[in-house]
C-alpha positions in Angstrom: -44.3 -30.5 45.8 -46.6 -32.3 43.5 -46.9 -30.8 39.8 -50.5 -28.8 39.3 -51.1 -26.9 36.4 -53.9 -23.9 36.7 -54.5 -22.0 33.4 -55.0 -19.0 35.2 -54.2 -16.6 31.8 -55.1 -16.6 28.6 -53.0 -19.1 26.2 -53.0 -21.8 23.8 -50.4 -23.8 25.4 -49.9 -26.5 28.1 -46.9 -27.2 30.0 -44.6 -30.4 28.1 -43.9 -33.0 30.2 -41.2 -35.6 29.7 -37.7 -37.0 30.1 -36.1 -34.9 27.2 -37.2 -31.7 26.2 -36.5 -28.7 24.3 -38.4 -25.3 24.3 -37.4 -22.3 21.8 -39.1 -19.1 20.4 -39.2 -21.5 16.5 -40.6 -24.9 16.0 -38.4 -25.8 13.5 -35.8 -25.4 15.9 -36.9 -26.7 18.8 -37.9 -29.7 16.5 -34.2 -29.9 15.4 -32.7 -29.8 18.9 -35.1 -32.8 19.8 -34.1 -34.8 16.9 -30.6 -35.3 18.4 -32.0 -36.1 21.8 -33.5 -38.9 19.6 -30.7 -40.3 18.4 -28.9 -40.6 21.5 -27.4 -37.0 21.9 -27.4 -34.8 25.0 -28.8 -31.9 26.2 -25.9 -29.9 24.7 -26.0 -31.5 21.4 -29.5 -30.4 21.4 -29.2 -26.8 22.3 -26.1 -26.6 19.6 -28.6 -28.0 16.7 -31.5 -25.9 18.2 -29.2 -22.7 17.7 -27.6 -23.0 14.4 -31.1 -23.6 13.2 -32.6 -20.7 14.6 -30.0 -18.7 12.8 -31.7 -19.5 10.1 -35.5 -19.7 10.7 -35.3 -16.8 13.2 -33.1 -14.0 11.2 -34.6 -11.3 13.0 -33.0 -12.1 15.9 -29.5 -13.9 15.6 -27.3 -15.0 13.2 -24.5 -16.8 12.2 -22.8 -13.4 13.2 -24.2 -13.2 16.8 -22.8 -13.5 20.3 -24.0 -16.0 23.0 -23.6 -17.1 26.6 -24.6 -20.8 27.9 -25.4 -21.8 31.6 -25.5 -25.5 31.9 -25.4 -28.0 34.8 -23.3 -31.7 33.6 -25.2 -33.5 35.7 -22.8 -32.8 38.7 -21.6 -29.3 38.3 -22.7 -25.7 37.1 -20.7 -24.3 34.2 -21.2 -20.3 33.2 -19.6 -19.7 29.2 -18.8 -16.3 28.2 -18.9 -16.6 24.6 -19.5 -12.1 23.5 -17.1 -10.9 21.5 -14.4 -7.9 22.3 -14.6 -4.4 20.3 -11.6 -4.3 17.1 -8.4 -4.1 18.4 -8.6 -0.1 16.3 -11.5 0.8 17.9 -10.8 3.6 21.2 -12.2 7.0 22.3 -10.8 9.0 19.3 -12.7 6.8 16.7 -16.2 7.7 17.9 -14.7 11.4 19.2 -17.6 14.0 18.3 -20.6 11.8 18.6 -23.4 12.0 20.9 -23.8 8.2 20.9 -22.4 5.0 19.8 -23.9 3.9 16.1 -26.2 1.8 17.0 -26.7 0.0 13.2 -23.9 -0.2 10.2 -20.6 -0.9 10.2 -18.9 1.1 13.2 -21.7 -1.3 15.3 -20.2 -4.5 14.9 -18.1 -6.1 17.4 -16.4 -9.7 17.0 -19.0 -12.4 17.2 -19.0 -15.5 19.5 -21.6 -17.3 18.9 -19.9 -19.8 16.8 -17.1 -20.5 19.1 -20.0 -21.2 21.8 -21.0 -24.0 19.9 -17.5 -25.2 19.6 -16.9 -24.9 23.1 -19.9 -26.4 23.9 -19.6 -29.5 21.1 -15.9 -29.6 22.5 -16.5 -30.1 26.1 -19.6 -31.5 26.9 -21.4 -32.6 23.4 -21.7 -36.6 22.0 -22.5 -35.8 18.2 -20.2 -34.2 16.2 -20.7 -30.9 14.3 -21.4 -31.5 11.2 -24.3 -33.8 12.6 -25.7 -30.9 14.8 -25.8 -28.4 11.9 -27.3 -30.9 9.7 -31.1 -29.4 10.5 -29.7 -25.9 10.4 -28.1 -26.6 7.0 -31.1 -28.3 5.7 -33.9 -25.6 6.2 -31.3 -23.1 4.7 -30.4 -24.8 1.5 -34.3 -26.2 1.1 -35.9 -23.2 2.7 -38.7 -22.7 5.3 -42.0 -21.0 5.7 -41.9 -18.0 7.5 -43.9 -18.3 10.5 -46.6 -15.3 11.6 -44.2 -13.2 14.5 -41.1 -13.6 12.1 -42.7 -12.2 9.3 -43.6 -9.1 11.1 -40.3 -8.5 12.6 -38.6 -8.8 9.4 -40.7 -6.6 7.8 -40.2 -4.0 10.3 -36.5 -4.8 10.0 -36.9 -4.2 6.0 -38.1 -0.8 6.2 -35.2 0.7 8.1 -32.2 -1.6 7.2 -32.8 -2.2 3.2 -29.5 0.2 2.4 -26.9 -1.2 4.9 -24.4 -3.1 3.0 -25.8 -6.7 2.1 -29.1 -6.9 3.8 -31.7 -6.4 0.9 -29.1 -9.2 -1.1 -29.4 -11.6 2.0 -32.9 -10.9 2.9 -35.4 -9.2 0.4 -35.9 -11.5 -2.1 -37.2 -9.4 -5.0 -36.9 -6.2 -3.5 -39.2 -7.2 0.1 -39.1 -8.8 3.0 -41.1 -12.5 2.8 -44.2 -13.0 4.3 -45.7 -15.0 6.7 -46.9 -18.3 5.0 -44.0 -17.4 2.0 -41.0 -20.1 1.8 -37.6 -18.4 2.3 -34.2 -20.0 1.4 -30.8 -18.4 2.0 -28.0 -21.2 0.1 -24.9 -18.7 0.9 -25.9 -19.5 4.5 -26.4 -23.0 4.0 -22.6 -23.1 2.5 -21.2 -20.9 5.6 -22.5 -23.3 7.8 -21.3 -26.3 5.9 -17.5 -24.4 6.1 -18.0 -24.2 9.8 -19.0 -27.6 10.4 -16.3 -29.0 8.6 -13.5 -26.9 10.5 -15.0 -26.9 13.9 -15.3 -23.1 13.6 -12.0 -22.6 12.0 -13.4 -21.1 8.9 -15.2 -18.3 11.0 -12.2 -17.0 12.6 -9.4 -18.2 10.4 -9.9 -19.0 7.1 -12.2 -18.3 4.3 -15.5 -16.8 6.2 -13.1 -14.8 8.8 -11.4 -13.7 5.6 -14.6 -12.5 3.7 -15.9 -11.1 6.8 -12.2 -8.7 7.3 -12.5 -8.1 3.5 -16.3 -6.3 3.9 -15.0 -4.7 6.9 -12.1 -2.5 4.6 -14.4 -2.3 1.5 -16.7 -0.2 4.2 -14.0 2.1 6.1 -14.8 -0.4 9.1 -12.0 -1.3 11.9 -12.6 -5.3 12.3 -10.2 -7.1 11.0 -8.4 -11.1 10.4 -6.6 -10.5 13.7 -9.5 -9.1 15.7 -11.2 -12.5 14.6 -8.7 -14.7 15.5 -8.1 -13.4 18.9 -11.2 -14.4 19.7 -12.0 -16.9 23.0 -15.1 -17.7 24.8 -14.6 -18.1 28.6 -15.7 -20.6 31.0 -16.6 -17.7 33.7 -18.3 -19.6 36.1 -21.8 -17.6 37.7 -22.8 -14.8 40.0 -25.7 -16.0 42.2 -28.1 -14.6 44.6 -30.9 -16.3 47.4 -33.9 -16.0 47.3 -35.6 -18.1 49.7 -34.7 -21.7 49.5 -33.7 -20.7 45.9 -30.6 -19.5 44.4 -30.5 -17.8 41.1 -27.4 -17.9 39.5 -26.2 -15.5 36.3 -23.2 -14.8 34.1 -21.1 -12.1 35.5 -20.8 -9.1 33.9 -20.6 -7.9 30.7 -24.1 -9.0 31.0 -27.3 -7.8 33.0 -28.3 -10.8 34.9 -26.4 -9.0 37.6 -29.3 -6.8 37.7 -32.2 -9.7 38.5 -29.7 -11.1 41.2 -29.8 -7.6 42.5 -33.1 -6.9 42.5 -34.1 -10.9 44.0 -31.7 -10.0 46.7 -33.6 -6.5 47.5 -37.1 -8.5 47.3 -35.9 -11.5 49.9 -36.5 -8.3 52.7 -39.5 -6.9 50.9 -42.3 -8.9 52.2 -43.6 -10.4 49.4 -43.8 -13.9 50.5 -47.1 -12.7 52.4 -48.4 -11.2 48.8 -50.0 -13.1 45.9 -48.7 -13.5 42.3 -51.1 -10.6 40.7 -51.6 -8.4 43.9 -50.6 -4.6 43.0 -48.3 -4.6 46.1 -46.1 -7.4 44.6 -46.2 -5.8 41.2 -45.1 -2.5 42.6 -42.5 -3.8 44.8 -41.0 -5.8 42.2 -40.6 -2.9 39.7 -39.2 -0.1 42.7 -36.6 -3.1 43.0 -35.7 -3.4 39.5 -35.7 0.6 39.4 -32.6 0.3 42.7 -30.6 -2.4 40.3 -31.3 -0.6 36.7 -29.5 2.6 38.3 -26.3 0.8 39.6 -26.3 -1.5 36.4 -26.7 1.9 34.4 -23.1 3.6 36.9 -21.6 0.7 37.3 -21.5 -2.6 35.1 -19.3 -3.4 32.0 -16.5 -6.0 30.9 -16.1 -7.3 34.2 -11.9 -6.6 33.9 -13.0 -3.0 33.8 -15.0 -2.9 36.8 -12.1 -1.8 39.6 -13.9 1.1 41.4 -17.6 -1.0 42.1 -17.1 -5.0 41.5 -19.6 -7.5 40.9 -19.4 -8.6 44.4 -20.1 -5.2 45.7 -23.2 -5.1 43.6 -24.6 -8.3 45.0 -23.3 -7.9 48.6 -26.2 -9.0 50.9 -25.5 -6.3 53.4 -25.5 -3.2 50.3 -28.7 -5.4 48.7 -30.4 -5.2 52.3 -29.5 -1.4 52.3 -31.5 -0.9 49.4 -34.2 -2.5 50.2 -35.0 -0.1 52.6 -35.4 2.6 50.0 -38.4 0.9 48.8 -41.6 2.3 50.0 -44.6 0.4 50.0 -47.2 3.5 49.5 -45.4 5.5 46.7 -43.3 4.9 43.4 -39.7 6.5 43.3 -37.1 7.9 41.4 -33.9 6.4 42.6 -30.0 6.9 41.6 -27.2 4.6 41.9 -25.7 3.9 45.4 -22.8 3.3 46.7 -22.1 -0.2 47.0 -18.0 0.0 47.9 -17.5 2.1 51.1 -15.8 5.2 50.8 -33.0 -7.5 21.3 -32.4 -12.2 20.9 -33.5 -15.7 21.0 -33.2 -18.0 23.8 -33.3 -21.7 24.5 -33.2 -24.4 27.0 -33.0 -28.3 26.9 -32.9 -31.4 29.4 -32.6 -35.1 29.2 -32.8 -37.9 30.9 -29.3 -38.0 32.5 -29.8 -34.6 34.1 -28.3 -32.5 31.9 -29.7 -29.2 32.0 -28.7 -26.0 29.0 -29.3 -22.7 29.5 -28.0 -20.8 26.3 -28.7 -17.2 24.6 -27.7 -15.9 20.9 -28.4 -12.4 19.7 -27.7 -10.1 17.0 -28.9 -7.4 19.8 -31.5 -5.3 18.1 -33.4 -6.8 15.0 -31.0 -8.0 12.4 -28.3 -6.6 14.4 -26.3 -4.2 12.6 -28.3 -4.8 9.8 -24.4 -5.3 7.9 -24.6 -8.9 5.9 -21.4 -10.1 4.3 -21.8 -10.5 0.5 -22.0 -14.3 -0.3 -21.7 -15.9 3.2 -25.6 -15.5 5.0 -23.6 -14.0 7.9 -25.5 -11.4 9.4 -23.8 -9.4 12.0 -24.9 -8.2 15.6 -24.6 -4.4 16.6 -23.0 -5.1 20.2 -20.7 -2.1 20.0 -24.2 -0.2 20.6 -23.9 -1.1 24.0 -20.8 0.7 24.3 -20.4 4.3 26.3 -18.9 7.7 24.9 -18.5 9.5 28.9 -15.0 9.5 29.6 -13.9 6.9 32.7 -17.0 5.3 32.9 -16.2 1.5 33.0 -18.5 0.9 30.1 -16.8 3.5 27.6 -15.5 2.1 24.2 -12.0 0.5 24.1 -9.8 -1.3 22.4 -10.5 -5.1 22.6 -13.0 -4.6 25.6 -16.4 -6.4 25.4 -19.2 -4.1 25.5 -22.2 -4.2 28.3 -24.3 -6.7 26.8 -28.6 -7.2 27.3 -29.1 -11.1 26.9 -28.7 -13.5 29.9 -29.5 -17.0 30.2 -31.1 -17.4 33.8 -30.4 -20.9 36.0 -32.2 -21.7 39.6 -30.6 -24.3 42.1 -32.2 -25.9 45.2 -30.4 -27.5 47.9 -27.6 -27.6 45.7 -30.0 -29.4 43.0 -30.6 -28.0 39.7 -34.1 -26.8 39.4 -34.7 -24.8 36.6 -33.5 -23.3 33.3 -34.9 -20.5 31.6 -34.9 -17.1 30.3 -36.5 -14.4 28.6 -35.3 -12.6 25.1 -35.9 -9.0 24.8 -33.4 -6.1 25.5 -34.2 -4.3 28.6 -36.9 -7.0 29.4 -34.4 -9.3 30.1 -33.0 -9.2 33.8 -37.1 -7.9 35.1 -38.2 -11.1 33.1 -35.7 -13.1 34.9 -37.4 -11.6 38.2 -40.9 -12.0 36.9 -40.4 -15.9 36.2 -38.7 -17.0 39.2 -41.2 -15.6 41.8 -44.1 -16.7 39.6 -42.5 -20.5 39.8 -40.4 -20.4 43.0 -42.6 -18.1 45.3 -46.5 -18.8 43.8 -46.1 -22.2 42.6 -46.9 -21.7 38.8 -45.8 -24.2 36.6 -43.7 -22.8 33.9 -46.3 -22.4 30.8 -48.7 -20.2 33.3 -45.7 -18.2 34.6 -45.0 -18.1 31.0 -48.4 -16.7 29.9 -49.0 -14.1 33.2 -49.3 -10.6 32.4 -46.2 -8.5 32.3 -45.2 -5.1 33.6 -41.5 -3.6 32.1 -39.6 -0.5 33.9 -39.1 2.5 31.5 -37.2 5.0 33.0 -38.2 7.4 36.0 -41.6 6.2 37.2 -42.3 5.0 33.5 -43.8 1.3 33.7 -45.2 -0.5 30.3 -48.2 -2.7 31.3 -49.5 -5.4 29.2 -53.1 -5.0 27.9 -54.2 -8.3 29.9 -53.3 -6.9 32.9 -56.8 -6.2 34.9 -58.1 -2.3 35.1 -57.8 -2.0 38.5 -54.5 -3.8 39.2 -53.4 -0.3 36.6 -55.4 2.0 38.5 -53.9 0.8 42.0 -50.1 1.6 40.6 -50.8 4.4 38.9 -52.2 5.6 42.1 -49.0 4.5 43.8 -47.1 7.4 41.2 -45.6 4.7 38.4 -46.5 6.5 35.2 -48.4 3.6 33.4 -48.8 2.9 29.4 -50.7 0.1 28.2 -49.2 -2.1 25.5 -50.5 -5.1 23.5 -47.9 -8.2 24.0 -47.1 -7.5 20.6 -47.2 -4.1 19.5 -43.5 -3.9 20.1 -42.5 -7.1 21.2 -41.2 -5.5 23.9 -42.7 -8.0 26.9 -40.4 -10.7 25.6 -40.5 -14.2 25.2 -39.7 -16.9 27.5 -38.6 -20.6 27.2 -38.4 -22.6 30.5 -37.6 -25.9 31.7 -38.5 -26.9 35.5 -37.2 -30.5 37.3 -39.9 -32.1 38.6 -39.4 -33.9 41.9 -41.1 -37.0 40.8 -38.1 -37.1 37.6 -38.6 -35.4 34.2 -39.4 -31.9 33.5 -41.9 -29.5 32.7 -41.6 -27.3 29.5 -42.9 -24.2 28.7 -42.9 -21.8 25.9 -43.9 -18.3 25.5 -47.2 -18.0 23.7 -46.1 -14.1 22.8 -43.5 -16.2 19.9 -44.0 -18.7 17.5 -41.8 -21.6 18.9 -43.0 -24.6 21.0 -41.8 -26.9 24.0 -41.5 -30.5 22.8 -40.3 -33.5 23.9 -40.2 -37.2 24.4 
């Protein structure tokens, strides 16, 4: 198939072609990634200088104190890293005993992060350029500062105005008592110094020695459970992927602790929908697409956590083509539903992506979860930390329920297609819950209807609530709303960014001819770029 690019939606983008690229949600960091393409780094070294920077120029959304997970293809294989961290080693049942809920900001929030050992895996296994050389840019735009860019200014403002009394954050990020605008310069030197420590060490400073320290130290000053050993103990895992067909397409995921499990569910319900006889904006597919993403949102809701915890229902179950054909056949064509979890056993974030010119293709996703994560900053350090143990359960024997050195469910998923055993495509989409219907969204947009990756990119997007609730963007036409709302879903119109809550999405498509095609979401600041 020949490239084409049809700006069929609104957007002040075109699709980046060349031999090595790098699209993320912040110039500056897609900017920094390139730079070691340019001098003679790899994919990998690329995404690695791309995320340490955007812990810096993108606050609002990771952090030096996030998690991550990677999806990458060498050139001749497809490698899946785990890199979330597990729950304190204190942490059980009894802790949290009398809440309705997990705490979803503060202290009794944060899990063990893992984004830094992902770059040290990463750097470790597959990178050219050593570390201190990838965190150069990241270090730079700390110590000198950057200008805050227009969709980073209003998230940290919004992130201001409920986190300003959790221990550190107005210190770290409200220079004279507010958040910086858009168009303001922001630096952050105690970041710039943490990130030195961790180049230096290869990570060793974050888990062992002086920031792992400072970190445990905040942790007893605030009555919190985390502690020098929990850090330590920590491992990313090389976990391999789940996948599921689609077509001549395979999607591939990391297993759970993560939702991607959900998209390869609800591809795998789709593939006996009838939706190859559909086009990309006709009601029909919409509709089909959210009551399939309704069918996997249930079991994902009863079923999925730490995949060592998941004994009754397994990931295979879930994604079992015979239980996914099952399903299917729920779905009615005329009328939205409400549907539960089945039985499938008998009886918040920023992404990236980069490619180059050998192949190499990286998948990878850091998050602090929901806007400045826990909103917790350790005094000194820049180290903002995520507020994964939200994703936690308090119902007793569900698999997800909070536990003692047990990662919690998590939202963010880097998404990879193959072809014919060929790597096609690398992408994903930031955003919470948007996440795994974002995943669906993009891959029949460029795998079923032929859009290149900016226009799949800038397409209107529809996001399951709960029950028959769908969100709608506003550029969604009027009668594509009318037509599902007279189908039953429950439809609320939102602008792309009154909440942010449509996402973002950073893609990188193979072309057949050699190179790739790189888009970027216009809904964020960042860019695609390349060479």
């Amino acid at each position: 198939m020949s490239f084409r690019h049809d700006a069929l939606y609104a957007s002040r983008r075109s699709p980046v072609l060349a031999d090595n690229v790098v699209a993320t949600s912040h110039p500056l960091a897609a900017q920094a990634g390139l730079s070691m393409l340019a001098r003679g780094g790899n994919a990998v070294d690329a995404a690695i200088a791309a995320a340490a920077a955007l812990t810096v120029v993108e606050p609002t959304g990771n952090g030096l104190g996030s998690d991550a997970f990677c999806i990458l293809w060498d050139g001749t294989s497809l490698h899946g890293l785990n890199a979330s961290g597990a729950s304190p080693a204190a942490w059980g049942p009894d802790r949290f005993r009398g809440r309705d809920a997990m705490p979803f900001r503060g202290w009794d929030s944060v899990t063990v992060p893992g984004a830094i050992g992902a770059w040290v895996a990463l750097a470790e296994r597959f990178g050219t350029l050593d570390l201190p050389i990838l965190l150069a840019p990241a270090i730079s735009y700390a110590e000198a500062g950057f200008t805050v860019t227009p969709v980073i200014g209003a998230l940290w403002q919004r992130g201001a105005e409920t986190l300003s009394e959790q221990p550190g954050f107005a210190e770290a990020f409200m220079p004279g008592g507010r958040a910086p605008r858009a168009g303001e310069r922001f630096r952050n030197p105690d970041q710039a110094r943490s990130l030195q420590l961790i180049a230096e060490t290869s990570g060793r400073a974050f888990y062992e020695g002086e920031l792992a320290e400072r970190i445990a130290a905040h942790a007893r000053e605030n009555g919190a459970a985390l502690t020098e050993a929990d850090l330590a103990a920590n491992r990313p895992e090389w976990c391999g992927t789940l996948s599921t067909g689609f077509g001549d397409s395979v999607l591939h995921e990391i297993p759970p602790n993560g939702q991607g499990i959900a998209a390869l569910m609800a591809l795998g319900m789709l593939d006996h929908l009838g939706l190859q006889d559909l086009e990309a904006d006709d009601p029909l597919a919409l509709h089909l697409q959210i009551e399939a993403i309704k069918l996997a949102f249930a079991d994902l809701e009863a079923y999925v956590a730490d995949s060592s915890h998941m004994t009754e229902v397994t990931p295979a179950h879930l994604i079992d083509p015979d239980y996914l054909k099952a399903r299917a056949r729920l779905v009615s064509r005329d009328r939205a539903q409400r549907h539960g979890p089945g039985a499938p056993r008998a009886g918040g974030t920023v992404y990236l992506t980069a490619a180059d010119a050998s192949g190499m293709m990286v998948s990878f996703i850091q998050s602090n979860y929901a806007g400045f994560g826990s909103g917790v900053v350790v005094p000194g350090t820049g180290i903002s930390l995520q507020n994964r143990g939200a994703g936690f359960k308090l119902e007793p024997g569900h698999p997800n329920e909070v536990g003692s050195g047990k990662r919690p469910f998590h939202t963010i998923i880097p998404g990879f297609l193959m072809r014919d055993g060929a790597p096609r495509m690398s992408f994903g989409v930031m955003g919470g819950p948007m996440q795994a219907q974002g995943h669906v969204q993009m891959v029949l947009r460029t795998q079923l209807w032929g859009q290149d990756v900016q226009t799949a990119a800038d397409a209107p997007r529809w996001r399951f609530v709960e029950g028959n609730a769908v969100a709608c963007e506003t550029s969604l036409p009027a009668d594509t709303l009318a037509r599902l709302a007279g189908l039953g879903h429950e439809i609320s119109v939102e602008a792309p960014d009154s909440a942010f809550g449509f996402g973002g999405a950073q893609l990188v498509e193979r072309l057949p001819s050699g190179g790739y095609s790189a888009g970027s979401d216009p809904r964020k600041d960042g860019q695609a770029v390349g060479f």
